[in-house]
Phi, psi and omega in degrees: 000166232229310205275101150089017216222319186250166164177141157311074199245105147297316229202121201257145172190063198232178163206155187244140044254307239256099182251160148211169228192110142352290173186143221290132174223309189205158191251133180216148179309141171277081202276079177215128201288151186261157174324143154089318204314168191283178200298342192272172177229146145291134197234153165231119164219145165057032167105354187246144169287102130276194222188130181237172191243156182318336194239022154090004191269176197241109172270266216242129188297134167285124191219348168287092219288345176184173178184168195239203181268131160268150178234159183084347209101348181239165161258073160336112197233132163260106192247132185038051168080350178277147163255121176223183172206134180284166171241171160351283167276020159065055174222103194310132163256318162280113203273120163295098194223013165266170160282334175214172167178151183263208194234154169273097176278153170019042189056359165227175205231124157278151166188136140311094180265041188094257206223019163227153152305070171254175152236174187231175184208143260284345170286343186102002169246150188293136156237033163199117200295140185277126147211025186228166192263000178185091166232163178320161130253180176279162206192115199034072149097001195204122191266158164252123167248155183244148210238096179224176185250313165241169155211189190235131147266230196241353212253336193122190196283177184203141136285202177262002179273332205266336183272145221308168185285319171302011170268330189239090148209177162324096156004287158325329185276352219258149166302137177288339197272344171283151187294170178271125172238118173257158164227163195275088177104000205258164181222127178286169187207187175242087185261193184241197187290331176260016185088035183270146152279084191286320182233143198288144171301070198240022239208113146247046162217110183211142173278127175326184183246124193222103191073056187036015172260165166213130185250140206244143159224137222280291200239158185311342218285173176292334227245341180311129201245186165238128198244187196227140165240177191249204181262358156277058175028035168275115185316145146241334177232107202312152173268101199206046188226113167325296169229186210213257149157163170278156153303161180186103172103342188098340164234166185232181205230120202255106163295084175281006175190140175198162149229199181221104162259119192066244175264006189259164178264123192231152160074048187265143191216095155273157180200173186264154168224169180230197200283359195239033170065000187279145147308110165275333179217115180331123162307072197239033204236153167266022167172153145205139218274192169259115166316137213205090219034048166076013165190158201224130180278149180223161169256085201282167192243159326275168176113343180057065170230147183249152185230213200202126131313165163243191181282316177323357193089319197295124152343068209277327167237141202296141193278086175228028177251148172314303179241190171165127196251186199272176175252158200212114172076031212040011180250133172213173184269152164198162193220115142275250190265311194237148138258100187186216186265140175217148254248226161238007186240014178081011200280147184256100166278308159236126186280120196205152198261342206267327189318125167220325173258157203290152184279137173221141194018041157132339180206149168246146177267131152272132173112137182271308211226330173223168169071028161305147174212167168237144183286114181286203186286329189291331177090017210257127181274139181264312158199172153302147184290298151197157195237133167239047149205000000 
């Protein structure tokens, strides 16, 4: 599965759902419930999907060639290459006939259909006819799809009739192990619930909506910066950021400068902006993260080591880890001398050399690629993750 599921990891200087790496080594599956999802965890055994309970017992049997989080109540499931959704007690309610499929946000769900995008809705009907070549899900009322005509893959050029199916999703979703499909010319937009493009495809980058921003990038150019719009597509915050980050908090994590000497990135400057475009906290970081319980990892110079912020700017944990991911659950992973979870005072509750994942309602999966198992808050193991024999 494509969505929101995988990432490309060496080296975790990561946060979740949203990952990124230095640098690439194997694409491994994400085993992290996503915010807001519903009460099961997913479980694996022997290649099939099923769903466990907080306390590790097998609510709904692995019976599943793949699956997503429930949200609304439903599940996303894949049975013999087809996408459908379970309810609760793991009884298709949707019929698995799609080609692709999200999650149900704000109630309704893309799902694929041969080379177009639409969405259902918690009953299983479309209620916005597939016509886009990629789309979102929704966020505070409006999603984003991306809209092109041809694109180039690793195979050669395409239209959207000649080209492989595995071309038309999101960039971001795409497997790294897969050949690469860009398309040409293409532009994101905006629809609403009843499938109007309330804001024009005009973008050729843009981000969910997040605290009533999106942060947008216009054009492909070297010299094209990233700005922020509201939900009539109005710039409110000039574009004038190397990269860009979602709101979290009232503020969001800004690149205002870098260059390039040779193949390296030098001068790298992230800061904070808050919703009127001002710097709240000086851009002085070689990376920074999405604020998070009150507080956002930054990566300090010299030495590449990471700490923690407040919204004040202020040092809240001192910067002295190799890595460090966002906090979750009042936890978050970071790796020195030791590896594991410490705490919002910076304190190492649990140690364990296997931490790599972020705590999501209440347990974290230990273990990068095998032998997983999930954790409570307690450090105590509940059941396995997934047994593959």
């Amino acid at each position: 599965m494509r969505v929101s599921r995988w990432v490309a990891v060496s080296v975790l200087t990561v946060a979740v759902p949203s990952f990124t790496s230095r640098l690439f080594a194997e694409t491994i599956r994400i085993p992290v419930k996503r915010p807001g999802a519903g009460p099961l965890y997913q479980t694996h055994r022997k290649e099939k999907w099923g769903f466990v309970d907080r306390s590790g017992k097998t609510v709904i049997e692995p019976r599943f060639d793949d699956e997503r989080d429930f949200f609304h109540g439903l599940a996303a499931v894949r049975i013999d290459g087809k996408w459908g959704y379970i309810d609760l007690q793991g009884t298709v309610v949707i019929d698995p006939h799609f080609d692709e499929v999200r999650d149900f946000l704000d109630e309704l769900a893309p799902v694929r259909i041969g080379r177009k995008w639409g969405y259902i809705n918690t009953g299983g009907r479309i209620v916005i006819q597939p016509r886009f070549q990629a789309a979102a899900e929704f966020h505070e009322g409006l999603a984003r799809v991306h809209i092109w005509s041809k694109v180039t893959c690793s195979g050669g050029a395409y239209t959207e009739e000649t080209a492989p199916e595995w071309a038309f999703h999101l960039l971001e979703d795409d497997h790294s192990d897969l050949p690469g499909c860009f398309p040409m010319g293409g532009h994101f937009g905006f629809i609403d619930k009843s499938g109007s493009l309330v804001i024009e495809s005009r973008f050729f980058v843009a981000q969910d909506f997040s605290e009533g921003l999106a942060a947008v990038r216009l054009e492909e150019s070297a010299t094209s910066k990233y700005g922020y719009i509201n939900h009539r597509g109005s710039f409110v915050i000039k574009s004038t950021f190397n990269q860009a980050s979602r709101f979290s908090q009232g503020l969001a994590a800004v690149e205002t400068s870098a260059r390039v000497v040779g193949n390296q990135a030098v001068d790298i400057a992230w800061g904070f902006v808050d919703s009127s475009g001002a710097l709240a906290i000086p851009p002085k970081y070689e990376f920074a993260g999405t604020f998070s319980e009150g507080l956002a990892r930054v990566e300090i110079q010299p030495g590449h080591r990471w700490g923690y912020v407040d919204r004040a700017g202020k040092m809240a944990i001192a910067s002295e880890f190799e890595t460090a991911t966002d906090f979750s659950d009042g936890l978050a992973v970071v790796s020195s001398s030791l590896r594991g979870y410490i705490d919002h005072s910076g304190k190492l509750i649990i140690t364990d050399e296997r931490a790599w994942w972020p705590f999501a309602d209440g347990l974290a999966v230990l273990g990068m690629t095998t032998n997983r198992v999930y954790i409570n808050k307690q450090g105590q193991t509940i059941a396995p993750y997934d047994i593959q024999q």
